[in-house]
C-alpha positions as a Markdown table, in Angstrom:
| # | Residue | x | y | z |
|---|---|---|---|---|
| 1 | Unk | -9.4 | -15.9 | -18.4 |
| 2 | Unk | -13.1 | -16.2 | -17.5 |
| 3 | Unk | -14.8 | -19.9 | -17.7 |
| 4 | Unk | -18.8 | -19.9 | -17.8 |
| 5 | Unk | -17.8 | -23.3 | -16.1 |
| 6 | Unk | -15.6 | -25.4 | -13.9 |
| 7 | Unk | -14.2 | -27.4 | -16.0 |
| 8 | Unk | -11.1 | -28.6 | -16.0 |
| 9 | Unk | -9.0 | -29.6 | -19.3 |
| 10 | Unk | -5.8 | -31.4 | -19.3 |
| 11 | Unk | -3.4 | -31.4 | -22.0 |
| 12 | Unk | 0.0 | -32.7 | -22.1 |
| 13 | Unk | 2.2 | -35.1 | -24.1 |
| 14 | Unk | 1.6 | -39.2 | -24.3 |
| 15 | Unk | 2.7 | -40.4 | -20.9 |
| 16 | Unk | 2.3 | -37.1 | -18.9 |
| 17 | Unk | -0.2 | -38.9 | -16.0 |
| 18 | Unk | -3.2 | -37.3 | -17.6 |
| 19 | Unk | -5.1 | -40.2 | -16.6 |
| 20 | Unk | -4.2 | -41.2 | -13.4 |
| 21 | Unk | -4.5 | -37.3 | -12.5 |
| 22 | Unk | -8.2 | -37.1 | -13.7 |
| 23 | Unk | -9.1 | -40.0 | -11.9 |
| 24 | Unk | -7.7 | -38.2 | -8.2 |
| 25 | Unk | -9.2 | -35.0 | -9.2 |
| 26 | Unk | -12.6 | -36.6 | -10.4 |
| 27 | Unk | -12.4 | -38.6 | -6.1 |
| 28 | Unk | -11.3 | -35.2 | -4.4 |
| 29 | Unk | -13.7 | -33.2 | -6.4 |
| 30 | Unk | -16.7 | -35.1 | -7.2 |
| 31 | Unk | -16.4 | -34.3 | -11.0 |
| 32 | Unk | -16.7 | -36.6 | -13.9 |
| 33 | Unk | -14.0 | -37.5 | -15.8 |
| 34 | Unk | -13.9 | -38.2 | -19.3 |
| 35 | Unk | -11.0 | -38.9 | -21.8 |
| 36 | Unk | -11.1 | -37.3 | -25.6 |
| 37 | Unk | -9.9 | -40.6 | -27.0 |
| 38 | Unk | -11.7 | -42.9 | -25.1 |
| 39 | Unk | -14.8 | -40.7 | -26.5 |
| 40 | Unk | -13.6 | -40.7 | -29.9 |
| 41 | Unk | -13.2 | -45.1 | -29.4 |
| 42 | Unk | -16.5 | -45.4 | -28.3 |
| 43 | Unk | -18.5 | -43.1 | -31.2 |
| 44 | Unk | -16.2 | -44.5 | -34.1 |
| 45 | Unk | -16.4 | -48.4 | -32.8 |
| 46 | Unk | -13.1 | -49.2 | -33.1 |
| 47 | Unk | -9.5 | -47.8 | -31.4 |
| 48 | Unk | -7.3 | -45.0 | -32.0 |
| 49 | Unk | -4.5 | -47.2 | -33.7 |
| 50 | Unk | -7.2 | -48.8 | -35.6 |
| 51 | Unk | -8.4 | -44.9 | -37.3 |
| 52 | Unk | -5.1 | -44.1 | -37.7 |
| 53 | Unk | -4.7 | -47.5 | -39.9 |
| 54 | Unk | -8.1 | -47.0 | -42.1 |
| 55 | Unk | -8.2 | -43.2 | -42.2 |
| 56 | Unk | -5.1 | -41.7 | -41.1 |
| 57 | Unk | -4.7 | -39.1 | -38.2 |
| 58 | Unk | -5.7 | -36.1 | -40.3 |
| 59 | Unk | -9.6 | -37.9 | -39.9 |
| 60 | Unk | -9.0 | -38.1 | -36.6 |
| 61 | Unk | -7.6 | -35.0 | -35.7 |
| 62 | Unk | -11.3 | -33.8 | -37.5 |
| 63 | Unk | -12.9 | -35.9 | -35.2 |
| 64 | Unk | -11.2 | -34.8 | -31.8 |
| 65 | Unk | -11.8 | -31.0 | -33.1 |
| 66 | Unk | -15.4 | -31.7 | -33.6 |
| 67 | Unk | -15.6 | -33.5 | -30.4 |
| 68 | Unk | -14.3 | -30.9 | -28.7 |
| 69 | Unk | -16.6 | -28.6 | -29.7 |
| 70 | Unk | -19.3 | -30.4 | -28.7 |
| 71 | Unk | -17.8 | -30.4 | -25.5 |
| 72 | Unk | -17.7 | -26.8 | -24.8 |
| 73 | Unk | -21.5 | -26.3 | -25.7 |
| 74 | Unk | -22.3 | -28.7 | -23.1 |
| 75 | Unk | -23.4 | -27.7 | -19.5 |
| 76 | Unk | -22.4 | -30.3 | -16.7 |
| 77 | Unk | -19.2 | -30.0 | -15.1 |
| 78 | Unk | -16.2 | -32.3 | -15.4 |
| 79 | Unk | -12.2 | -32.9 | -16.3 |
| 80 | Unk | -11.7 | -33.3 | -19.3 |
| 81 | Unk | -8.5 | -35.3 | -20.7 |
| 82 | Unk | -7.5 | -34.9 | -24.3 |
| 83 | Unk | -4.7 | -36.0 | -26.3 |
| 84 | Unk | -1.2 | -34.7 | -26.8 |
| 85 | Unk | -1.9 | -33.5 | -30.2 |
| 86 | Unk | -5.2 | -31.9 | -29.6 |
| 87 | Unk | -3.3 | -28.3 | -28.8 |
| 88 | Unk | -0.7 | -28.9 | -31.7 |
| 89 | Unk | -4.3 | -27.5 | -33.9 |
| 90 | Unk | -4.9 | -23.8 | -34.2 |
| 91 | Unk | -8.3 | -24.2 | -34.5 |
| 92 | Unk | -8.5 | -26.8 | -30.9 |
| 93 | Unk | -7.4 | -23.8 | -29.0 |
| 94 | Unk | -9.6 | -21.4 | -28.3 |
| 95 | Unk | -12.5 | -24.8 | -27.9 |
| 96 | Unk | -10.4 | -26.1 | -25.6 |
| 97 | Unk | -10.5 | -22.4 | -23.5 |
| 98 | Unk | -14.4 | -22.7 | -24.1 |
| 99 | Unk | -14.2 | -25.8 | -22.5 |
| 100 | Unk | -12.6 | -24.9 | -19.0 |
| 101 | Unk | -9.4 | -24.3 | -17.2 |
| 102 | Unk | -6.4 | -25.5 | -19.3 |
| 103 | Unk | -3.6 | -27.5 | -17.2 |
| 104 | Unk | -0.6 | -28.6 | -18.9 |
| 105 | Unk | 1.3 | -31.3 | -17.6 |
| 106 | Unk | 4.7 | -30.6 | -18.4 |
| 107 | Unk | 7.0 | -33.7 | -18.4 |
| 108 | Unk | 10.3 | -34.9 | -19.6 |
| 109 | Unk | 11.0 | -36.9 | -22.6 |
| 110 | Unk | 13.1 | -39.4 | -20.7 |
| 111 | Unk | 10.1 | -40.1 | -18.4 |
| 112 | Unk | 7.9 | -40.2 | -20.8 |
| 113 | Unk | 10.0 | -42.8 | -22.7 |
| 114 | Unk | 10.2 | -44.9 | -19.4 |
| 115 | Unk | 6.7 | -44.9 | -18.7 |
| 116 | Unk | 5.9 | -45.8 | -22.4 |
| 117 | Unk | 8.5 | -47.7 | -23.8 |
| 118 | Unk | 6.8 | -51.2 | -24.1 |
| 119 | Unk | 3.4 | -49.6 | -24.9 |
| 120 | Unk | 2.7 | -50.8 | -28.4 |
| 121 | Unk | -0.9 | -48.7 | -28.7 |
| 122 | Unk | 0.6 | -45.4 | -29.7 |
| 123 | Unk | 0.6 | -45.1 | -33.4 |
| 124 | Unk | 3.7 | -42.2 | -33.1 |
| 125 | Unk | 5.8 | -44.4 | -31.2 |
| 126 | Unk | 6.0 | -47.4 | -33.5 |
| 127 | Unk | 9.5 | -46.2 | -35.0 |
| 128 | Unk | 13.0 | -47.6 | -34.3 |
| 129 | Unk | 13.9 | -45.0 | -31.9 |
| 130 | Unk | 11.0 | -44.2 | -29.8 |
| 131 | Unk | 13.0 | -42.1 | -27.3 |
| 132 | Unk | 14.9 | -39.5 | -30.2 |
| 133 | Unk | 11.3 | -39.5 | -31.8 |
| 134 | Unk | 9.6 | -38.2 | -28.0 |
| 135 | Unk | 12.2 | -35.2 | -28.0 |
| 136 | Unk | 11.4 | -34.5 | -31.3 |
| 137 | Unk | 7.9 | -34.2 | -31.1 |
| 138 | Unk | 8.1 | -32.8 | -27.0 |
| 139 | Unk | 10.5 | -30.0 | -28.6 |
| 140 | Unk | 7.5 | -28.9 | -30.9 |
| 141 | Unk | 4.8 | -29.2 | -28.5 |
| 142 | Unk | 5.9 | -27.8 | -25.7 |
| 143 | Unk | 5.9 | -24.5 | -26.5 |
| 144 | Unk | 2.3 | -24.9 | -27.9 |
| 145 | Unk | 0.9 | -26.6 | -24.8 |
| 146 | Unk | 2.4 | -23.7 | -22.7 |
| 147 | Unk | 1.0 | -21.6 | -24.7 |
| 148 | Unk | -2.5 | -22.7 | -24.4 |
| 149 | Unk | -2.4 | -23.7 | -20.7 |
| 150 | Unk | -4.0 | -21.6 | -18.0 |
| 151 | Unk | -2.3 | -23.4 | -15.4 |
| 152 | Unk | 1.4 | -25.5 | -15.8 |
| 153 | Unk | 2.6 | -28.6 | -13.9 |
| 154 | Unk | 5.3 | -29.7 | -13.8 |
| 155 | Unk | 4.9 | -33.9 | -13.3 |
| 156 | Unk | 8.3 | -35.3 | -13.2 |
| 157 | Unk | 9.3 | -37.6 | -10.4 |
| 158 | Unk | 6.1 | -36.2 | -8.2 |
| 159 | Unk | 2.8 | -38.7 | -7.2 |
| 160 | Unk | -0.7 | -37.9 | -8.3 |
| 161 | Unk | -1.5 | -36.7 | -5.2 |
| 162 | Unk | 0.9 | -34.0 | -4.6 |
| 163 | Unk | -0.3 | -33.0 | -8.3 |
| 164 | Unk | -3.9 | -32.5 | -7.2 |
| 165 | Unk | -3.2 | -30.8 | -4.1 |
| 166 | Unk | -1.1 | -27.8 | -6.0 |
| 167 | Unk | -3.5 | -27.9 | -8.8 |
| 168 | Unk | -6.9 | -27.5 | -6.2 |
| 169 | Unk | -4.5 | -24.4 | -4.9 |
| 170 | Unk | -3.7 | -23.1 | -7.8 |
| 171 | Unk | -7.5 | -23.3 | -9.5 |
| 172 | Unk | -8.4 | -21.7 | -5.8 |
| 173 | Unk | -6.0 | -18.6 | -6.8 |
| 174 | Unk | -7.5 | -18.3 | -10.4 |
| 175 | Unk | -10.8 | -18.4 | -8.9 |
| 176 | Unk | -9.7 | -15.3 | -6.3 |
| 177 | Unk | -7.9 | -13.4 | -9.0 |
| 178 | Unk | -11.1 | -13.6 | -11.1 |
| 179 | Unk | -13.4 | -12.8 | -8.8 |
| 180 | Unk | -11.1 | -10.0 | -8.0 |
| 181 | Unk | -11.4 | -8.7 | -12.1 |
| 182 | Unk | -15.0 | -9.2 | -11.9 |
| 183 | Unk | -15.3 | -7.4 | -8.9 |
| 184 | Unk | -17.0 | -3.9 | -9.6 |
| 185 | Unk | -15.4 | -0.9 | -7.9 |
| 186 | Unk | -16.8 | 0.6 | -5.0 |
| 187 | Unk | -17.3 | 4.0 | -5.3 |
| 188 | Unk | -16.7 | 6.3 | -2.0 |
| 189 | Unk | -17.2 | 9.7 | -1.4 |
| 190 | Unk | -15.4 | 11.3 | 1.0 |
| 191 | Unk | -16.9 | 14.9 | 2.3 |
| 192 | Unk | -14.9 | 17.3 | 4.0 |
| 193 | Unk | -16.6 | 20.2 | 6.1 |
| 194 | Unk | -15.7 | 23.4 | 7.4 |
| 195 | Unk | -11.7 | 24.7 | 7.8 |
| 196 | Unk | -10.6 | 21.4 | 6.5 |
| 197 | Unk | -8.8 | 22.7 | 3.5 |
| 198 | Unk | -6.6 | 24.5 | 6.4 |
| 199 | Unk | -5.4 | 21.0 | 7.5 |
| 200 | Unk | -1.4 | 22.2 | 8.3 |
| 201 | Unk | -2.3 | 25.5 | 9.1 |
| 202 | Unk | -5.0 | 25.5 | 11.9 |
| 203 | Unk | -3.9 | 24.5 | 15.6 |
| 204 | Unk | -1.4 | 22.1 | 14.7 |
| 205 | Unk | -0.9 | 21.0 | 18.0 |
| 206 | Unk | -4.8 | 19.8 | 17.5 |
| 207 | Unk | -4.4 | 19.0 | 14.0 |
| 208 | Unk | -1.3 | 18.3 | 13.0 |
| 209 | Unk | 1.1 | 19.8 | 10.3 |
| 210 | Unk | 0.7 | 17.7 | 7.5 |
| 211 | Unk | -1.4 | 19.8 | 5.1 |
| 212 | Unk | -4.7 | 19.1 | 2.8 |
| 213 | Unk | -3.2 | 18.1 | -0.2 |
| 214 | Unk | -1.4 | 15.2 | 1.8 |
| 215 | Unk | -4.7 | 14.2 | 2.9 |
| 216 | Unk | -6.1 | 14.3 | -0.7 |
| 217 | Unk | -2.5 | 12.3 | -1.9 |
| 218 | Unk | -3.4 | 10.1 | 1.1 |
| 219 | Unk | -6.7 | 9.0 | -0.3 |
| 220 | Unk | -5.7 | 8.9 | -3.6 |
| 221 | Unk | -3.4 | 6.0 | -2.8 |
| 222 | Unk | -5.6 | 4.3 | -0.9 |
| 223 | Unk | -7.7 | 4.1 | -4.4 |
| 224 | Unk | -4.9 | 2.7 | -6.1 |
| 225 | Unk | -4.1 | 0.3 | -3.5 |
| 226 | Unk | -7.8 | -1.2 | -2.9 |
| 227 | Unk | -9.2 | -0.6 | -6.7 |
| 228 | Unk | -12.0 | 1.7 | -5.3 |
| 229 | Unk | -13.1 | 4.8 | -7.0 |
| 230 | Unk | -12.9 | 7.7 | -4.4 |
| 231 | Unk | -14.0 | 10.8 | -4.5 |
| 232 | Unk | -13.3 | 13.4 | -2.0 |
| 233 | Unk | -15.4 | 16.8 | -1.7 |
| 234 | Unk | -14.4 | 19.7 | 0.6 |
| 235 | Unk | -17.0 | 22.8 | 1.4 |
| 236 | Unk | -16.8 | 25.4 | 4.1 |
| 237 | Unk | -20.9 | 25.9 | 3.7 |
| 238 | Unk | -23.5 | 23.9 | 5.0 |
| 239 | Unk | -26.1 | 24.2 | 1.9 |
| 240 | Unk | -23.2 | 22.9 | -0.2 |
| 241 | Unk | -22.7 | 19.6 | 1.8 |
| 242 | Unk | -26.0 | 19.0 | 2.1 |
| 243 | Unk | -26.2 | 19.4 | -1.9 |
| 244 | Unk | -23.6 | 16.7 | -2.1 |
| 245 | Unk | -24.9 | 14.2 | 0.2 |
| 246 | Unk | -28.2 | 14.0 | -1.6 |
| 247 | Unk | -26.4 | 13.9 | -5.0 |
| 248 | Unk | -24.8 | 10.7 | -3.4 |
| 249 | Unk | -28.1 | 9.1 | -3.5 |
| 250 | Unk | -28.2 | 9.1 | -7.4 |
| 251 | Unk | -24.8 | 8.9 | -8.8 |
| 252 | Unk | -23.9 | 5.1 | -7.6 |
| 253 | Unk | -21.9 | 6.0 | -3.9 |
| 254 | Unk | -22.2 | 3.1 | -2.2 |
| 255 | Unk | -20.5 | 4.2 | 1.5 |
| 256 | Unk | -19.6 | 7.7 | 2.5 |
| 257 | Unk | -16.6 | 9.0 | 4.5 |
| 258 | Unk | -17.7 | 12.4 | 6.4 |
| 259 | Unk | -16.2 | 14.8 | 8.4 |
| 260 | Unk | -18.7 | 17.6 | 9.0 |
| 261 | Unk | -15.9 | 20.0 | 11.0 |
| 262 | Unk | -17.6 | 22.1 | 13.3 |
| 263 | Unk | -21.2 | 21.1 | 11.9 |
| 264 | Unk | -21.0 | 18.2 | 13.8 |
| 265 | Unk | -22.4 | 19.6 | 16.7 |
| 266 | Unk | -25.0 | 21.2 | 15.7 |
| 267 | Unk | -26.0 | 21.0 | 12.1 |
| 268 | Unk | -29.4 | 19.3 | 12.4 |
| 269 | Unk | -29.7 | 20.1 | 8.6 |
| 270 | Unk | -26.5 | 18.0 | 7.5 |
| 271 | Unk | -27.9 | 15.1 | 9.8 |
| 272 | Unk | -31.4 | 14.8 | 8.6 |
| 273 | Unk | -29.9 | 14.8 | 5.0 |
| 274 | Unk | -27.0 | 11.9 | 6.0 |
| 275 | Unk | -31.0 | 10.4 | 7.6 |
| 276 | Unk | -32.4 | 10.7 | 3.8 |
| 277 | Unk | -29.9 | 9.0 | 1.8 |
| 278 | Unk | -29.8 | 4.7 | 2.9 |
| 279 | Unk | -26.1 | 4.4 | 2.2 |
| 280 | Unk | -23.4 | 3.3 | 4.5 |
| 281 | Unk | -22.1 | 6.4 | 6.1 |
| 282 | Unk | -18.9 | 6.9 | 8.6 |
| 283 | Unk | -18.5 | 9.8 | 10.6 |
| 284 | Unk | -14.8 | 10.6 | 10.7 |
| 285 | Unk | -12.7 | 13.1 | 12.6 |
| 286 | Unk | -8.8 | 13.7 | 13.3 |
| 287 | Unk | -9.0 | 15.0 | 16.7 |
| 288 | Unk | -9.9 | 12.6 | 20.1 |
| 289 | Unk | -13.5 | 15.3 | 20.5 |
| 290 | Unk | -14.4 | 13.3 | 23.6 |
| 291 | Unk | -10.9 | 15.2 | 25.5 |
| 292 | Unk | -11.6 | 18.2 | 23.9 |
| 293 | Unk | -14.1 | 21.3 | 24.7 |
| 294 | Unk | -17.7 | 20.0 | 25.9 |
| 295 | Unk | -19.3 | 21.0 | 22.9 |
| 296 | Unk | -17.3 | 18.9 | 21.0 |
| 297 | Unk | -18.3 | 16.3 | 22.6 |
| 298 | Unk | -21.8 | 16.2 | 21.5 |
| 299 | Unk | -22.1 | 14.6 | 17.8 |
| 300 | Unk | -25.7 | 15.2 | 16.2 |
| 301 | Unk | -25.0 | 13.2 | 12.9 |
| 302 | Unk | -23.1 | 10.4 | 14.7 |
| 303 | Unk | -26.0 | 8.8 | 15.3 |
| 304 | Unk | -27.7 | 8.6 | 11.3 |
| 305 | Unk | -24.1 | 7.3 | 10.9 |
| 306 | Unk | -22.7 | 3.6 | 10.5 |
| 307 | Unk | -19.9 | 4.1 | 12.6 |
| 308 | Unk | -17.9 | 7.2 | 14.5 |
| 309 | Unk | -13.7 | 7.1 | 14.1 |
| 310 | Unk | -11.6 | 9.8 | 16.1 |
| 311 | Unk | -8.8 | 10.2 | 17.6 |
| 312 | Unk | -6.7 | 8.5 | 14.7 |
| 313 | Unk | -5.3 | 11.3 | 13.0 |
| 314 | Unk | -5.3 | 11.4 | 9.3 |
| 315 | Unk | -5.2 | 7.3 | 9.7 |
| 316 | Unk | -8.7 | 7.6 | 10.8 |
| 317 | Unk | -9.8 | 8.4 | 6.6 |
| 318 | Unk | -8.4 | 5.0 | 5.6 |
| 319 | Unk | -10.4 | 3.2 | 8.5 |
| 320 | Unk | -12.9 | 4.5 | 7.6 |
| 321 | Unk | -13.1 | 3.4 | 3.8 |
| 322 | Unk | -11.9 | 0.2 | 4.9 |
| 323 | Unk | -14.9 | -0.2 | 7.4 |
| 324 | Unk | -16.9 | 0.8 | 4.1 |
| 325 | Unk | -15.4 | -1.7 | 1.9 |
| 326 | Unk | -15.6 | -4.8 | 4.5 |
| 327 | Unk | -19.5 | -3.9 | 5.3 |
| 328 | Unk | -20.3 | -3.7 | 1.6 |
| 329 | Unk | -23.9 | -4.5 | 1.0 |
């Protein structure tokens, strides 16, 4: 889920280490931390058990809902600590998304009973079994704090810091995966010249036996693996390559894969139009040309290109889209 901000928003049930979490996060991260109730305290001038007392907790389940949105139209960064019934409202939900990054602490009703059992503050726990009463209420909330959570923790036995540290990974992770969604896809082309479409049947001593539509199913895969959108062209005539290239320069390719065949050594027309077009361009071919015939030695689009590949065999194509997609400007 995207966040417009950093935020992070814990929920969890009376007891979970809300607070003492926020307060390590807010020292490693250099983020404000603020608590719903406390909030809620200071506006209404009086304490929680005192609201629920005059107005009863459907008032102040208005006022954390209002709070909250409040929250999620403000614009500075912080960690935000709310109470354990905040989630248990529809309507809290999707504010508390707009807020931040929801992290559930997940914790155990007998913990939570030993960490709370002579705590006379919390208005749900004034009963004669607190402990029966926690399993109830954890039972029904559970499900709705996972629910709603972006990120779970699970708090039992484990310190504050150990908490942090595989909540700063985990947030790091989110933040990769998004980026990765956000990321736009790159699109490649990937031109073929000259006798290529007789890949498997031309000198396969040179060449090798594995035919063109390998190398196209080759290619393909390498789309689906990396998230790119390639786009392979193959033309035994010049004029027709060159057509390509320059549509390049209007259709959104952003690096180009070429291997001119034979053209390479003297096609002065394919190199000035590789010249025209400012894209990244790689110059790819199957054979090691610098063992072979002299005139194969001599390249005159190499040099308009980003980088020359040989040698490599088929392997060479996917270097070459993966210089392209490292060196993307």
């Amino acid at each position: 889920m995207k966040h417009k901000r950093r935020n992070i928003v814990l929920i969890g049930f009376m007891g979970s280490g809300k607070t003492t979490l926020g307060l390590k996060l807010s020292y490693l991260l250099r983020m404000p931390v603020e608590d719903t109730d406390k909030l809620i305290e200071r506006q209404e001038g009086r304490s929680i058990t005192q609201i629920f007392a005059d107005d009863g907790e459907s008032y102040f389940r208005e006022l954390e809902t209002e709070l909250l949105r409040k929250c999620g139209e403000q614009k500075y960064e912080r960690i935000l600590s709310v109470g354990g019934g905040t989630p248990v409202n529809p309507v809290n939900r999707p504010l508390l998304h707009q807020c931040g990054t929801v992290v559930y602490l997940r914790v155990s009703p007998e913990v939570v009973y030993e960490r709370l059992k002579n705590d006379t503050t919390r208005p749900l726990l004034q009963c004669e079994d607190p402990l029966t009463r926690i399993r109830e209420l954890l039972e029904i909330r559970d499900k709705i704090y996972a629910e709603c959570a972006d990120i779970i923790l699970d708090v039992d036995n484990r310190h504050s810091d150990e908490l942090a540290e595989e909540l700063q990974l985990q947030l790091r992770k989110q933040k990769d995966i998004q980026r990765k969604k956000e990321r736009k896809k790159m699109k490649i082309l990937v031109i073929n010249g000259p006798n290529l479409n007789f890949l498997g049947i031309r000198e396969k001593k040179i060449y090798g036996t594995q035919d063109y539509q390998y190398l196209l199913d080759l290619i393909d895969k390498k789309a689906k693996e990396t998230g790119e959108e390639i786009q392979v062209f193959q033309s035994n005539h010049e004029g027709a390559i060159i057509d390509r290239i320059q549509e390049a320069y209007s259709d959104g390719t952003e690096g180009i894969v070429i291997n001119p065949g034979a053209y390479t050594h003297y096609s002065y027309a394919i190199r000035d139009a590789l010249a025209s077009v400012d894209i990244p361009k790689v110059e790819i071919h199957i054979s090691d040309i610098t063992s072979r015939e002299e005139f194969r030695k001599i390249s005159v689009t190499a040099p308009v290109c980003n980088r020359q590949i040989y040698g490599q065999g088929l392997d060479g194509y996917l270097q070459a889209i993966d210089f392209l997609r490292e060196n993307r400007q």
